[in-house]
C-alpha positions as CSV (number, residue, x, y, z in Angstrom):
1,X,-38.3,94.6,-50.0
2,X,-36.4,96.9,-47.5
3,X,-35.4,99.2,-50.5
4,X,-39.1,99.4,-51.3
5,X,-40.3,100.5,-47.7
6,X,-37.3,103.1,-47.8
7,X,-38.7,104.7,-50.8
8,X,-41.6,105.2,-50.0
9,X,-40.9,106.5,-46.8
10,X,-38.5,108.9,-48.6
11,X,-41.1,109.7,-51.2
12,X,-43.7,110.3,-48.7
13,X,-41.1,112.8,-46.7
14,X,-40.2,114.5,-49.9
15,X,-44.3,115.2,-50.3
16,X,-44.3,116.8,-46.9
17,X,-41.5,118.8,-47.2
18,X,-43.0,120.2,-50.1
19,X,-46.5,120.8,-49.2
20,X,-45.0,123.3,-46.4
21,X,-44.7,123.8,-43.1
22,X,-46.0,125.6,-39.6
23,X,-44.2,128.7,-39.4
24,X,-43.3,128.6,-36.3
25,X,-40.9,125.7,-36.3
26,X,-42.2,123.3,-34.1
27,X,-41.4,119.3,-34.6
28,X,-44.4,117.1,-35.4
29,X,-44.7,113.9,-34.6
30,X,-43.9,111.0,-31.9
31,X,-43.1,107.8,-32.3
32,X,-46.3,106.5,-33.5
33,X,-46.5,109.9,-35.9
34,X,-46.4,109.1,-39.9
35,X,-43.6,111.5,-40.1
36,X,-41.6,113.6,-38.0
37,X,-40.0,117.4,-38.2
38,X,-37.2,118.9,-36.8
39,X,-34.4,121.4,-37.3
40,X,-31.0,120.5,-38.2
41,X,-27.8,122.2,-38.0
42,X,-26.6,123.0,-41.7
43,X,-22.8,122.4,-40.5
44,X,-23.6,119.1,-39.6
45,X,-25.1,117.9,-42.5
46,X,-21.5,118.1,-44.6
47,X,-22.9,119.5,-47.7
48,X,-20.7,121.8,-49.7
49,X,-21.8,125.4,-48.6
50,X,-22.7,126.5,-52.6
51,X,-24.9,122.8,-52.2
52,X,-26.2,125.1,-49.0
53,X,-27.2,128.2,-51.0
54,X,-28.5,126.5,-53.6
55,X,-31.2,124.4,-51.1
56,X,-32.0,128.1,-49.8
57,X,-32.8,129.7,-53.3
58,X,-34.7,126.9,-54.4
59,X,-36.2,125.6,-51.9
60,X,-34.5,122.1,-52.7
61,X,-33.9,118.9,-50.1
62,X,-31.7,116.4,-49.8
63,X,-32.4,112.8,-49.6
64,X,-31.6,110.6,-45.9
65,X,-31.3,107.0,-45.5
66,X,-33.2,105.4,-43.5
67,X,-32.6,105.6,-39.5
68,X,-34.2,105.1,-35.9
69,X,-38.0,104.3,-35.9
70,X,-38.7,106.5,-39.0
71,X,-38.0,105.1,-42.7
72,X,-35.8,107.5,-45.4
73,X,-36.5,111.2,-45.5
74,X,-35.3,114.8,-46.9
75,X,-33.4,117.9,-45.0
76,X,-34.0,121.4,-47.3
77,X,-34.2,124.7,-46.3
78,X,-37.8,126.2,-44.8
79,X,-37.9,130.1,-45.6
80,X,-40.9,130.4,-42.6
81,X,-38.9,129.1,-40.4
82,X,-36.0,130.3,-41.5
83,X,-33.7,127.1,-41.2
84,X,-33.2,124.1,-42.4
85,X,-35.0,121.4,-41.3
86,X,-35.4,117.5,-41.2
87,X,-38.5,115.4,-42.4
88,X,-38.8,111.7,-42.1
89,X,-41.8,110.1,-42.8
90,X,-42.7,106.4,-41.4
91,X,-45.4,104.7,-43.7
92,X,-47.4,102.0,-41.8
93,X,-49.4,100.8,-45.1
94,X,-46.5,100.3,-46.7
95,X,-44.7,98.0,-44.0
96,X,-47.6,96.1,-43.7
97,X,-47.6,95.4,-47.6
98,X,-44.5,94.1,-47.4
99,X,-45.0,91.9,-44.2
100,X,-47.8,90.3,-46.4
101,X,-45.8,89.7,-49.4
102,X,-43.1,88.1,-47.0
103,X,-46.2,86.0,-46.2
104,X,-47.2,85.2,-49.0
105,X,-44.1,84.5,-50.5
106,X,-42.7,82.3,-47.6
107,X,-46.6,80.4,-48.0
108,X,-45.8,79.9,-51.7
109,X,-43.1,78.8,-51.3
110,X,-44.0,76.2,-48.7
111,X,-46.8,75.2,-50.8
112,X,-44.2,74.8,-53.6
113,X,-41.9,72.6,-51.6
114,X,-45.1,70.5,-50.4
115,X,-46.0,70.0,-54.3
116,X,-42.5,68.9,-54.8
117,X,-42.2,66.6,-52.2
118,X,-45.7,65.0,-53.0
119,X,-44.7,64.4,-56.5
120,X,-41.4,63.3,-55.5
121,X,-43.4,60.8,-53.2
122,X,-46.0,60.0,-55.7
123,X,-44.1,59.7,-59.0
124,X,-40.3,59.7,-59.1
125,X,-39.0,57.8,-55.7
126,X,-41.1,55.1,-56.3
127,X,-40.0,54.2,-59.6
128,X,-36.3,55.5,-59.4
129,X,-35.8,54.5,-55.9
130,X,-37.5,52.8,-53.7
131,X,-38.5,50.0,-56.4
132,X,-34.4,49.4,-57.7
133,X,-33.7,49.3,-53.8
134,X,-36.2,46.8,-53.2
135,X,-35.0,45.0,-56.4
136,X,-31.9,45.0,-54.8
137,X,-32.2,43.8,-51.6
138,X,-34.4,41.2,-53.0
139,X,-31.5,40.0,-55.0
140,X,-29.3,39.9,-51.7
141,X,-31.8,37.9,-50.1
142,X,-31.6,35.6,-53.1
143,X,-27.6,35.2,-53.3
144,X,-27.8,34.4,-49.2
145,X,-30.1,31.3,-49.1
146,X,-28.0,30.8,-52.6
147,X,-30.8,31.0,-55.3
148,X,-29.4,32.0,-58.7
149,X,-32.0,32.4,-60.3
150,X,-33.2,35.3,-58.5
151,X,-29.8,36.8,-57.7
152,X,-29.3,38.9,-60.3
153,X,-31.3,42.3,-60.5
154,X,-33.3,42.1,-63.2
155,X,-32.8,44.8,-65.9
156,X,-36.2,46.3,-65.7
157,X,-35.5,47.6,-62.2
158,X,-32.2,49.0,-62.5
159,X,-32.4,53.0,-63.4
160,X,-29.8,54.8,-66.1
161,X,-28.8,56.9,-63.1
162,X,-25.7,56.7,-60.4
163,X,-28.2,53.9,-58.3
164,X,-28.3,52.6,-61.3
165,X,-24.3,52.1,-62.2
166,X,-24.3,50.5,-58.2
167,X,-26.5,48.0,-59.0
168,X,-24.7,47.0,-62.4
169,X,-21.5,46.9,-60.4
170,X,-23.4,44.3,-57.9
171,X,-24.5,41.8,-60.7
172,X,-21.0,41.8,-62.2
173,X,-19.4,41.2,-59.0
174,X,-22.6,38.5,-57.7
175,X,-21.5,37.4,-61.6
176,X,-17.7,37.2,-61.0
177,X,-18.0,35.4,-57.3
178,X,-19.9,32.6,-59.0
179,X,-17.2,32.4,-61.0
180,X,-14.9,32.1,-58.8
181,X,-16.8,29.4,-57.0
182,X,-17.4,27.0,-60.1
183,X,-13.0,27.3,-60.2
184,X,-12.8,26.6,-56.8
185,X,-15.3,23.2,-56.6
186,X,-13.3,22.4,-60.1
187,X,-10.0,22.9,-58.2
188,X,-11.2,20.7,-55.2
189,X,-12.7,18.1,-57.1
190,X,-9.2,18.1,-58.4
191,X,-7.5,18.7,-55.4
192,X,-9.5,15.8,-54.3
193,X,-8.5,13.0,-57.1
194,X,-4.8,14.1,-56.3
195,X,-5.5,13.2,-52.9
196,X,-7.0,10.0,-53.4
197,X,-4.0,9.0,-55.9
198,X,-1.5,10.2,-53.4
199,X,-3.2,8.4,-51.0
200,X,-2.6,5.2,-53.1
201,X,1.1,5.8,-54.0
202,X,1.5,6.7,-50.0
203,X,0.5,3.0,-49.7
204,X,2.2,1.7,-52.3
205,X,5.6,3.5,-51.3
206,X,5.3,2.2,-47.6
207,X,4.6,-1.0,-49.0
208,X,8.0,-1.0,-51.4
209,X,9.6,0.5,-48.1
210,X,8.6,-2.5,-46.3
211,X,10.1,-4.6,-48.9
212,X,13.0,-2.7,-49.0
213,X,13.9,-3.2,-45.2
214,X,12.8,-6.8,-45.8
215,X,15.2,-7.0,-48.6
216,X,18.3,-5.3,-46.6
217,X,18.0,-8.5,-44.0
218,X,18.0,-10.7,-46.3
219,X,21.0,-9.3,-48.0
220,X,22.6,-8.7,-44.4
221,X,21.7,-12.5,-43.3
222,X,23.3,-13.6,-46.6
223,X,26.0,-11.3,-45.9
224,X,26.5,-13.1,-42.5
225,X,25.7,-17.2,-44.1
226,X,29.6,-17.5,-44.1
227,X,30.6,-15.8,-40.6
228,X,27.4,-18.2,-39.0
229,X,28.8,-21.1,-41.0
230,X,32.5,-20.4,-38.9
231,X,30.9,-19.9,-35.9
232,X,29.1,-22.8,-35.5
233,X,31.6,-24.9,-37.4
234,X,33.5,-24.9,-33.7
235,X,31.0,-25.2,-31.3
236,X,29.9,-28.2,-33.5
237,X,32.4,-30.1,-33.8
238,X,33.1,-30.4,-29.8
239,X,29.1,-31.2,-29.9
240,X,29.8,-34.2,-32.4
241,X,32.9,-35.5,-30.4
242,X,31.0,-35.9,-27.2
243,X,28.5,-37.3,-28.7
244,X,30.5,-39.6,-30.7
245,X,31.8,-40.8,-26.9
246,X,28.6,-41.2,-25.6
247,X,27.9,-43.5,-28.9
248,X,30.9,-45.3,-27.3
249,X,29.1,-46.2,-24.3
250,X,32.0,-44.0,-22.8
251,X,30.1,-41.4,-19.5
252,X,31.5,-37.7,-20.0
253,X,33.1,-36.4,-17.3
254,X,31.8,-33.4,-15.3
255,X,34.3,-30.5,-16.9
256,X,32.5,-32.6,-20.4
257,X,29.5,-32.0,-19.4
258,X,29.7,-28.2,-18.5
259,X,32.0,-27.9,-22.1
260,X,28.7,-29.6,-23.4
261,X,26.4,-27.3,-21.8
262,X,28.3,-23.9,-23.2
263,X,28.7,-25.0,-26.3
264,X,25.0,-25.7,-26.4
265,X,24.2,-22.4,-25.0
266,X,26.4,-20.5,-27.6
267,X,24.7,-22.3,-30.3
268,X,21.2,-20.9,-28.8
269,X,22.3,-17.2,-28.6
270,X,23.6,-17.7,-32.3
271,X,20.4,-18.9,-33.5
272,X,18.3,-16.6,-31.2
273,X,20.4,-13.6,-32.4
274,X,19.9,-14.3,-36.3
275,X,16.2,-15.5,-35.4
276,X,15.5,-11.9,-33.8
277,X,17.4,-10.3,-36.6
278,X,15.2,-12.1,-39.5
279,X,11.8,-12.6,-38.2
280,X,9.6,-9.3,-38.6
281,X,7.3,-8.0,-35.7
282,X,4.7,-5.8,-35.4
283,X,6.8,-2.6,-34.5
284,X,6.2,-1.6,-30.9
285,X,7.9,0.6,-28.7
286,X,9.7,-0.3,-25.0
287,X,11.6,1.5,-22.9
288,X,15.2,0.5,-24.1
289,X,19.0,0.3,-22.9
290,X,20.4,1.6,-26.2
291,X,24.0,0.2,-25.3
292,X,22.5,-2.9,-25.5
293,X,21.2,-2.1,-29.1
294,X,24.4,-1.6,-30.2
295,X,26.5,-4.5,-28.9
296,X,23.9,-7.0,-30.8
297,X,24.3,-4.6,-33.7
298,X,28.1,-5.0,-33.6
299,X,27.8,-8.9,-32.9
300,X,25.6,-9.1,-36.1
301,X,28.3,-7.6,-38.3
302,X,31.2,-9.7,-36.7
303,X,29.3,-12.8,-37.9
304,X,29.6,-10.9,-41.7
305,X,33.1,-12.2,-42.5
306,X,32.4,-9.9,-45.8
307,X,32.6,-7.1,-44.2
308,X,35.2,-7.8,-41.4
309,X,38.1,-9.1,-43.1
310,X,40.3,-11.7,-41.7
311,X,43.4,-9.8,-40.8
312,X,41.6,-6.3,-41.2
313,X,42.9,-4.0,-38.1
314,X,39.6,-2.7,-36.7
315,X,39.2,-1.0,-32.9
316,X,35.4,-0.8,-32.0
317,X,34.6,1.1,-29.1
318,X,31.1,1.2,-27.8
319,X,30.9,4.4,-25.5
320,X,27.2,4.2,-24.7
321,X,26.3,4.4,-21.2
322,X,24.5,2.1,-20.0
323,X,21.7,4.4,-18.4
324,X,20.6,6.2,-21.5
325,X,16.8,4.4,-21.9
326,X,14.7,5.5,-25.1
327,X,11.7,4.4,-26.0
328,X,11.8,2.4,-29.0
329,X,11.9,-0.6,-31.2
330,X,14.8,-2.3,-30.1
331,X,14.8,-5.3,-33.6
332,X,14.3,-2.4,-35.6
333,X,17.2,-0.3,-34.1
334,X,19.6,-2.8,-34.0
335,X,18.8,-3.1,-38.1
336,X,19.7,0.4,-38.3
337,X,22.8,0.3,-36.5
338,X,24.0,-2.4,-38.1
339,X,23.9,-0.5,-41.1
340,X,25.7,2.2,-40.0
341,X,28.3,0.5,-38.4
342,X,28.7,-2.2,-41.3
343,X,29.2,1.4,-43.9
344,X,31.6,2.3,-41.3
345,X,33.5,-0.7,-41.2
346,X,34.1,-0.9,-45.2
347,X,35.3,3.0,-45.2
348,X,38.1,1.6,-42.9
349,X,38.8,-1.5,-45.6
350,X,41.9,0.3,-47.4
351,X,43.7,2.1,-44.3
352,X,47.6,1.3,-44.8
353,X,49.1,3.7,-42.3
354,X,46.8,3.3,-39.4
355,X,44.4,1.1,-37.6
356,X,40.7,1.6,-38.3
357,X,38.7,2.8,-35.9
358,X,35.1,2.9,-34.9
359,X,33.4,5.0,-32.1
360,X,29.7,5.0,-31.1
361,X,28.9,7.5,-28.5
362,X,25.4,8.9,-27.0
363,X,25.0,12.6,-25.8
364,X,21.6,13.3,-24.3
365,X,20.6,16.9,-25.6
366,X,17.3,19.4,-23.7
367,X,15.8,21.2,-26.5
368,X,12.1,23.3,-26.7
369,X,10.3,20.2,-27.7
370,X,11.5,17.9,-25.7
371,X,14.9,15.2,-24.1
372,X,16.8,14.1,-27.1
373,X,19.3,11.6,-27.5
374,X,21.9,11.7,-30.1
375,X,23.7,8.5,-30.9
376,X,26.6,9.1,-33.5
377,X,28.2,6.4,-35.4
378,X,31.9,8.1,-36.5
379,X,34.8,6.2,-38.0
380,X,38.4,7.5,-39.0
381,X,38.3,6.4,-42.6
382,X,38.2,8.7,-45.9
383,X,34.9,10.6,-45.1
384,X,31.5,10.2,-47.4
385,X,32.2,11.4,-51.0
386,X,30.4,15.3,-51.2
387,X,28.8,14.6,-54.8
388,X,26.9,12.2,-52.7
389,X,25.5,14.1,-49.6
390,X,22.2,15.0,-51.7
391,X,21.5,11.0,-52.6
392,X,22.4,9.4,-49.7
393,X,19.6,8.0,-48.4
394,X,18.3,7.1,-51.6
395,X,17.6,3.2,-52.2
396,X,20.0,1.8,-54.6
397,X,23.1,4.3,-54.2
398,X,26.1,2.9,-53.4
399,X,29.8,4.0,-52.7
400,X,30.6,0.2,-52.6
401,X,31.1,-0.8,-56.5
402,X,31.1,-4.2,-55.4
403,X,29.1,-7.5,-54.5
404,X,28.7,-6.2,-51.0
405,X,26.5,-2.6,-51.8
406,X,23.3,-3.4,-51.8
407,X,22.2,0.7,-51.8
408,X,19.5,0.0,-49.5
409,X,20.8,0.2,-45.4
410,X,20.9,4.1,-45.5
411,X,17.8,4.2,-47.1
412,X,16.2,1.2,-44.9
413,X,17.9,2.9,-41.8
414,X,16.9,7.1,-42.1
415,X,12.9,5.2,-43.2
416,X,13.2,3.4,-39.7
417,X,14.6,6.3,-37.9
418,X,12.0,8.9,-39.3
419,X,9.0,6.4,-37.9
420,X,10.9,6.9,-34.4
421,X,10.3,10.5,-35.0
422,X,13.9,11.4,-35.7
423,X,16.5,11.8,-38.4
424,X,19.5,10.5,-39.2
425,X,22.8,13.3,-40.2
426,X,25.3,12.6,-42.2
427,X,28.7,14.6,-42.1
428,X,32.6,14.8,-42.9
429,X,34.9,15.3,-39.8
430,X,38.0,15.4,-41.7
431,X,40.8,16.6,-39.8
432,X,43.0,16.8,-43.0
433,X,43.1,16.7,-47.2
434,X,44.7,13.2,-47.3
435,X,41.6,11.0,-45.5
436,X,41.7,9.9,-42.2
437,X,44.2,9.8,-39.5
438,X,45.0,7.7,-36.2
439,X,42.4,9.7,-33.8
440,X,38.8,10.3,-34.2
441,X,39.2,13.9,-36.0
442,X,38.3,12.6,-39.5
443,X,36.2,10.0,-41.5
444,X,32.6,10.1,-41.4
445,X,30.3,10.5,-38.8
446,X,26.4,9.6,-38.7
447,X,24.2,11.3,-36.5
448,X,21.1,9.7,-34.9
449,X,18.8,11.6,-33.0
450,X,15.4,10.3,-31.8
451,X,13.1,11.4,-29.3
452,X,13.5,10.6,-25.8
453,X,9.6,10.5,-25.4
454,X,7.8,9.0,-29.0
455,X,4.9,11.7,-29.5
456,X,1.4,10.7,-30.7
């Protein structure tokens, strides 16, 4: 539009120019003039001097751009005046023109854009947009309150555009999660019968592991029939010789009487210390001298003359203090150290060069959970064979090829120790190749550590 206004302008100068000029060299015009007339200096227009003589013989003009108030224009050479001279020419029609066709083209164009936007309005967003979105968000609603019927967009609604590849994407993966979901209530509802059948074979393992310490007293009480049959075999037969006086008619004498009255009372603590042994409680836990544990432990086995051999060189040495207290099951202990210490005292069975012996020590030990006591049951025999580490505490595996390995105390004692909330460690403490040796640097030791506090 500009390039229009300056031709004009130039073509309106050019007119002037040509139509002549006063004679007498005046400029015409002010700023409010349709054109405007002045001199110029030829020098300073930088036209080739034959360009110059050429303007003067024909009376010729050179075009000007645009500048100042005024529009384009022409400098040639006026022969009345006798110079050359400038004429620009400002055309006020023409400006105005153009102001209106900028108006008009700016209110077409707005019109256009209106016409667009009301069709886009009318027509295309409702049907391409706003309805798939709707569609959409309908379907959301749907797969939150869980309704799959209405979940899925329906075809019908979903555009072959871009929105339209979005909402294909959202069915498959609405599609895939449900899916997903069917596998996971199938996995659960698996999940669920292997918990219920665990459950059962929980139950029906405690119940064999209930049998199973039932089983290793009975085996240890049969173990002991012949030891109990030799220690009341004594103790009996001064019983049946006072009585036998009595059945004279003959009084006993005081020092009698008292012989009488311990021989009674050792009878009791025999019977009292099986009876304890045998009978099963409800477990329950007291605060407990565990020295005290062990000494019944090691009584029990001394009654077992299959495991203590007549003649058999054998140092026990209970190390225990007497003020370690832990809460526990003190009948249930003692059938766990007798287990241990029984193992202990077969290892020793075949020792040639030195005596066997046995040491049970305590060591109380401050750890991030809690007071611990550590009770270890170590001997100076031959040490626990490594191929068997792994099944130790199995029930029914035995180092003892014999009638005296039932394969259950290890087993029966770690099950007891784990319901203390503890553990029971086996290890080799071999000071040499060749077995076991006079001090208490080989054989095998057993660890047992429980709790000095039970926790819930």
């Amino acid at each position: 539009m500009g390039k229009m206004v300056d031709g004009a302008e130039q073509d309106l100068a050019e007119r002037i120019f040509h139509a002549g000029l006063n004679g007498d060299g005046t400029v015409f015009g002010d700023t409010e003039d349709r054109y405007q007339i002045k001199s110029v200096d030829p020098d300073a227009l930088g036209v080739p001097e034959s360009e110059l003589e050429a303007l003067r013989s024909t009376r010729g003009s050179v075009v000007l751009r645009a500048g100042g108030q005024f529009g384009g224009g022409v400098v040639g050479f006026d022969p009345g005046l006798g110079q050359f001279v400038e004429v620009r020419a400002r055309s006020i029609r023409a400006r105005q023109m153009v102001r209106m066709i900028y108006g008009l083209l700016i209110v077409t164009l707005l019109a256009g854009y209106a016409l667009v936007a009301v069709a886009l309005e009318l027509f295309v967003l409702p049907q391409h947009v706003y309805q798939p979105i709707r569609a959409m968000l309908d379907a959301d609603d749907a797969a939150r309150s869980s309704d799959s019927d209405r979940e899925i967009i329906p075809s019908r609604f979903i555009p072959a555009d871009e929105l339209g590849e979005i909402m294909h994407s959202r069915n498959e993966t609405v599609r895939a999660l449900r899916e997903h979901e069917q596998e996971l209530e199938s996995t659960l509802a698996r999940l669920e019968t292997v918990a219920i059948d665990l459950h059962t074979k929980n139950r029906l393992l405690e119940t064999a592991r209930k049998n199973l310490e039932g089983a290793d007293r009975l085996a240890t009480m049969g173990m002991m029939s012949a030891g109990i049959a030799h220690e009341l075999n004594t103790p009996l037969a001064v019983v049946k010789g006072l009585v036998s006086k009595l059945d004279n008619g003959d009084p006993l004498s005081e020092p009698e009487i008292a012989l009488l009255s311990r021989v009674v009372g050792r009878i009791e603590k025999l019977s009292e210390g099986l009876l304890d042994f045998a009978r099963v409680r409800t477990p329950s836990l007291r605060s407990t001298h565990i020295r005290n544990v062990i000494e019944d432990a090691w009584t029990l086995i001394k009654l077992d003359r299959q495991s203590v051999l007549p003649g058999q060189r054998l140092d026990f040495e209970n190390q225990v203090s007497s003020e370690l207290v832990v809460a526990c099951d003190p009948d249930r202990l003692v059938q766990v150290f007798v287990n241990l210490i029984r193992n202990a005292v077969h290892a020793l069975r075949d020792l040639k060069d030195h005596e066997g012996a046995i040491r049970v020590s305590a060591l109380q030990e401050a750890r991030s959970d809690g007071d611990w006591l550590v009770i270890s049951v170590q001997d100076n025999g031959s040490g626990i064979d490594p191929s068997m580490i792994d099944t130790l505490f199995e029930p029914f595996v035995s180092s003892r090829m014999d009638a005296n390995g039932t394969g259950l105390g290890l087993a029966v004692a770690e099950g007891i120790v784990r319901e203390h909330g503890g553990m029971v460690v086996p290890s080799n403490v071999r000071s040499n190749e060749n077995g076991g040796c006079s001090s208490m640097g080989g054989g095998a030791k057993f660890d047992v550590h429980l709790p000095m506090t039970k926790s819930d």
